[in-house]
C-alpha positions as CSV (number, residue, x, y, z in Angstrom):
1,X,29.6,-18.6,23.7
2,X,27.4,-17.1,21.0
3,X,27.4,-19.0,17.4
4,X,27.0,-17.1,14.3
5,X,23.4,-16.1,13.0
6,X,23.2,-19.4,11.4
7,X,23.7,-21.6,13.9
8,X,20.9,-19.4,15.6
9,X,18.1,-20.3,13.0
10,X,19.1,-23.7,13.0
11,X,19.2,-24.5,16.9
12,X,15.6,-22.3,16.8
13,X,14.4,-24.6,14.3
14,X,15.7,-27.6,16.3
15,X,14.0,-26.9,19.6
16,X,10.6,-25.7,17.5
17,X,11.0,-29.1,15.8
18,X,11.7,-31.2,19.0
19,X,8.8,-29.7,20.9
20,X,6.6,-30.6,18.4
21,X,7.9,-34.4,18.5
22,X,8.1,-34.3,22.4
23,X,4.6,-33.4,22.2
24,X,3.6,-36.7,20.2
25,X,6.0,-38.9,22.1
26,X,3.6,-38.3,25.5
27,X,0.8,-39.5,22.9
28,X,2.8,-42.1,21.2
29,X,3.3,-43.9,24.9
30,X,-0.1,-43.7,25.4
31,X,-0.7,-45.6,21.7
32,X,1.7,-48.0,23.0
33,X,-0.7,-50.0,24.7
34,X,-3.2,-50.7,21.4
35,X,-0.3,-50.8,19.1
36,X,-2.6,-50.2,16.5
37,X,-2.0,-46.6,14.2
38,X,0.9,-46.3,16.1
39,X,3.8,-46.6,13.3
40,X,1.3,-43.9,10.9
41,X,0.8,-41.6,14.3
42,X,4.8,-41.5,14.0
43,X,5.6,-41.4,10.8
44,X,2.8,-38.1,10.6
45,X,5.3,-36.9,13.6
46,X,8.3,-37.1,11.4
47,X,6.5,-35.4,8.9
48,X,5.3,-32.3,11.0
49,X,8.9,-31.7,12.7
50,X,10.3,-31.7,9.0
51,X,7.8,-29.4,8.2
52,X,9.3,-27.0,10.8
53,X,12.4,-27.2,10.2
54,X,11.8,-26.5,6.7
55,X,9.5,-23.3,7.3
56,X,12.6,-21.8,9.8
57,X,15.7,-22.3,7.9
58,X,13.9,-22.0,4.3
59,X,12.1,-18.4,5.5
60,X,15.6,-17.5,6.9
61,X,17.6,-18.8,3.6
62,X,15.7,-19.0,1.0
63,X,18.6,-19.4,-1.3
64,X,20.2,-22.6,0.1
65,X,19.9,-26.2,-1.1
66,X,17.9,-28.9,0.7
67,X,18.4,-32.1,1.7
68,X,16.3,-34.0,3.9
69,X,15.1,-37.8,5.2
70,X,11.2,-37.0,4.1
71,X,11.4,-34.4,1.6
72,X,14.7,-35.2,-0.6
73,X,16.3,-32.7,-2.1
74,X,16.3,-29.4,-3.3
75,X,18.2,-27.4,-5.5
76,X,19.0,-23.8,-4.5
77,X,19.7,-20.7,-5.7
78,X,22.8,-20.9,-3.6
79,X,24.5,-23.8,-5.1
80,X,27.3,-23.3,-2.6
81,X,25.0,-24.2,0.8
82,X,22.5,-26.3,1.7
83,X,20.9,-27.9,4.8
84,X,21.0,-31.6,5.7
85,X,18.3,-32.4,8.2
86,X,16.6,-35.3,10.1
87,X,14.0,-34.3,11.3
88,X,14.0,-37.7,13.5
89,X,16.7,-39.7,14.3
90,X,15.8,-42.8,16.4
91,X,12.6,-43.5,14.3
92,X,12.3,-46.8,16.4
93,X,12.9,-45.8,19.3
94,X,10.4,-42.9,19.3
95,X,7.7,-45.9,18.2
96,X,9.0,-47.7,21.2
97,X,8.5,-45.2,23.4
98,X,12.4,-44.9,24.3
99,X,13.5,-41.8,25.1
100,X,16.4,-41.1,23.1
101,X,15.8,-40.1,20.0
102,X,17.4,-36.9,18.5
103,X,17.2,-33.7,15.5
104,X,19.7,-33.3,13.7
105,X,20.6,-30.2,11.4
106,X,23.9,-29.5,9.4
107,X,24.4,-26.7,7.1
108,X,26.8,-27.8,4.3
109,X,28.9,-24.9,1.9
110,X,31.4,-26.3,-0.6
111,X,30.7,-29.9,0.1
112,X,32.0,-29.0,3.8
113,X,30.0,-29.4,7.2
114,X,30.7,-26.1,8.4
115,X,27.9,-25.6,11.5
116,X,25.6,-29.1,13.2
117,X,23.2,-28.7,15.5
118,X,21.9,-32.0,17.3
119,X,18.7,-32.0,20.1
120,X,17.8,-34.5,22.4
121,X,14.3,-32.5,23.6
122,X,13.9,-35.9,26.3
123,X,16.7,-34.7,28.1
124,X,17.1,-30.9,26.5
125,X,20.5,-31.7,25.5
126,X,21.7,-29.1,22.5
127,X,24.7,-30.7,21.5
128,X,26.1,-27.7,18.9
129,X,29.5,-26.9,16.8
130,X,30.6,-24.6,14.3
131,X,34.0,-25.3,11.8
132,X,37.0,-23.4,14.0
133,X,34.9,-22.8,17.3
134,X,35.0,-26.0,19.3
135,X,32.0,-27.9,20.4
136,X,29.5,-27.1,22.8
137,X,26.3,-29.3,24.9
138,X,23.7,-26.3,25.9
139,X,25.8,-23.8,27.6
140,X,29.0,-26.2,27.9
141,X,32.4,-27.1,26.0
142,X,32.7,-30.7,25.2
143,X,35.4,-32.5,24.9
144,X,36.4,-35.9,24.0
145,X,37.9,-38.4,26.5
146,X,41.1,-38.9,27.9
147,X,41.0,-42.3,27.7
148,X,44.2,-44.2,26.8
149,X,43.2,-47.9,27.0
150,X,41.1,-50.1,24.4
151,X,39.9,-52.1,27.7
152,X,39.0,-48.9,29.8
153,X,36.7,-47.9,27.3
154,X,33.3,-48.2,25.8
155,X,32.3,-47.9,22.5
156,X,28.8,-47.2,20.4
157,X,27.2,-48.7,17.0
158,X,24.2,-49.6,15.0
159,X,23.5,-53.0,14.7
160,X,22.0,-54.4,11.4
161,X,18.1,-55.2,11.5
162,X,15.8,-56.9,9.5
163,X,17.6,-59.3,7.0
164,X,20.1,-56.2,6.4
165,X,23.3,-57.9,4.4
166,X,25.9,-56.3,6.4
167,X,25.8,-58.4,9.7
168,X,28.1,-61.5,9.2
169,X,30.8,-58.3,9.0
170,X,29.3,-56.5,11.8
171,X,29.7,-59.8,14.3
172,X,33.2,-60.2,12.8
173,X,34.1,-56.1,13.8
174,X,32.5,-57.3,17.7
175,X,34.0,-60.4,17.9
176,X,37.2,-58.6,17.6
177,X,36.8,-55.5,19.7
178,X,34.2,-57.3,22.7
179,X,37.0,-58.8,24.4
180,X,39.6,-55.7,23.8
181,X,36.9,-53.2,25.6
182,X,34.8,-52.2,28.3
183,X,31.7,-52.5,26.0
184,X,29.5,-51.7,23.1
185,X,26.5,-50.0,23.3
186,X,23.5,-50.1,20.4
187,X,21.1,-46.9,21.4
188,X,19.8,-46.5,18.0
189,X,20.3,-42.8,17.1
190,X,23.6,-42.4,15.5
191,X,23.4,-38.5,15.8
192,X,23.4,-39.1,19.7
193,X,26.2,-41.3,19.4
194,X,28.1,-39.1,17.7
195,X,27.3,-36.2,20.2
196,X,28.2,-38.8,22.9
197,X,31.7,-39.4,21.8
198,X,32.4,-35.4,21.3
199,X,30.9,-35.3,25.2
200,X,33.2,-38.3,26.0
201,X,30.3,-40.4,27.0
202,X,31.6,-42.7,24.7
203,X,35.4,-42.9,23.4
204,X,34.6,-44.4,20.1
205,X,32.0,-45.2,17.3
206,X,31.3,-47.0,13.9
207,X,28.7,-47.8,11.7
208,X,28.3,-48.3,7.9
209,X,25.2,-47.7,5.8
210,X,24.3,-44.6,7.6
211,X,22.2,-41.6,5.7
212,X,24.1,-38.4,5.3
213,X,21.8,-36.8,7.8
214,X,22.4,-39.6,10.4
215,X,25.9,-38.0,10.8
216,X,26.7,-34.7,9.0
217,X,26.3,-32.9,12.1
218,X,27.7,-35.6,14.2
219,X,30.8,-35.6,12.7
220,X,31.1,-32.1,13.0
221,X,30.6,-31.6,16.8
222,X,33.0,-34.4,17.6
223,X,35.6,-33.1,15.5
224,X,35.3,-30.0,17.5
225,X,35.6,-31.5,20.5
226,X,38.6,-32.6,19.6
227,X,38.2,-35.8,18.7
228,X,39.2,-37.4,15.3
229,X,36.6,-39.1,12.5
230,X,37.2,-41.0,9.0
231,X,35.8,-43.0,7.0
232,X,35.7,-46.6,7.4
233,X,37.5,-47.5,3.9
234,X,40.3,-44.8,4.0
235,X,39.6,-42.8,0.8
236,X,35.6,-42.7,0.9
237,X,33.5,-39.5,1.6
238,X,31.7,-40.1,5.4
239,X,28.4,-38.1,4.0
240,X,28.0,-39.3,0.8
241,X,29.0,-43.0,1.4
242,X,27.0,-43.6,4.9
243,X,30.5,-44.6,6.8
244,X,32.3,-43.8,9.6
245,X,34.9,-43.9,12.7
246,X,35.4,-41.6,15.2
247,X,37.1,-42.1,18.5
248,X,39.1,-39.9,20.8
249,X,43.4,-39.6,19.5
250,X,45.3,-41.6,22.0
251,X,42.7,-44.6,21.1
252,X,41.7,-44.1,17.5
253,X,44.6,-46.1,15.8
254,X,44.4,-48.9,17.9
255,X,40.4,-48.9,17.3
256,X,40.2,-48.2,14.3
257,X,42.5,-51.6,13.1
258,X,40.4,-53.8,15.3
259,X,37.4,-52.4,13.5
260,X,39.0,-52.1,10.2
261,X,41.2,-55.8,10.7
262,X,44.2,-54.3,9.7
């Protein structure tokens, strides 16, 4: 399956970028052990893979918008398209030395995710989709799972950290589903879970107070793969408003009132 020329600069940019970080993740386990430097060391990590990114898809469109973790936002010429990028998604894991940490590159035209492009260099998983052409990990289709059963199946979030004021609400939402489910899981790079649920790793996922480029691309590939995503409040905009749902069909109702207590 061959994307469009798009999707070519931005899963190029992705594997630059992700080299670069896999690169500093060998030395940030090494750092591990004196702790000290180890949060600057990363955060100059973050920086450089931005950097990349940048360079690639600014050199190959120098007309469209950016909008980006590090950098903010630009204006461009193009006011029709513009990247969403993070350059490093699972920030704390990557300073824990966890593998699983992720890229993650949209390209946005008319306030619509139209291509995302998501790479886990740990375990060289591309997970990639384009609006109308399905969703793909590497050289294979993804699709979501067939699962039919809230108790069969296994679910992912974030879970709030330091003194963040969502968490009574977040207890309430796993109090609810814990005991309808085969699990949660809390990986810590939303992007991933995304990908996960379009790969049918997972069968479901929800978190609020995400940053557009936690999930523009996410959202994308799972649609793609079939499976279905909305906002948490029915009516809000996933991207802008940092919320979101996404599960496979035969379970997304039921999983989605738990969540939702409705």
């Amino acid at each position: 399956m061959q994307g469009s020329a798009n999707l070519n600069v931005m899963m190029k940019a992705a594997r630059k970028a992700g080299r670069s970080l896999a690169k500093d993740f060998r030395e940030v386990e090494n750092l591990q052990v004196s702790m000290k430097g180890a949060g600057d060391f990363v955060s100059r990590a973050d920086l450089a893979a931005e950097e990349i990114i940048k360079t690639d898809l600014m050199e190959a469109r120098p007309t469209y918008g950016w909008m980006a973790e590090e950098g903010g936002e630009i204006e461009g010429k193009d006011p029709t398209r513009r990247w969403i990028v993070d350059p490093l998604d699972g920030t704390t894991n990557y300073l824990h030395g966890l593998p699983h940490w992720a890229v993650s590159i949209a390209l946005e035209h008319k306030g619509e995710i139209i291509s995302g492009v998501v790479y886990d260099p740990s375990k060289d998983e591309l997970f990639w989709a384009e609006k109308g052409q399905g969703a793909w990990m590497n050289e294979s289709r993804l699709r979501v799972s067939g699962r039919h059963k809230l108790i069969e199946s296994i679910f992912a979030t974030g879970l709030p950290f330091a003194g963040r004021a969502d968490l009574p609400e977040t207890l309430q939402e796993l109090a609810r589903l814990l005991p309808a489910t085969a699990g949660v899981r809390r990986f810590g790079a939303a992007s991933l879970d995304l990908a996960y649920v379009a790969a049918g790793r997972y069968d479901g996922f929800w978190e609020r107070r995400l940053q557009s480029w936690d999930l523009a691309a996410g959202s994308l590939i799972v649609r793609e793969a079939g499976g279905l995503v909305e906002p948490l409040t029915p009516g809000k905009n996933i991207v802008e408003d940092g919320e979101i749902i996404a599960a496979n069909e035969p379970i997304f109702e039921t999983f989605a009132k738990v969540i939702r207590n409705s």
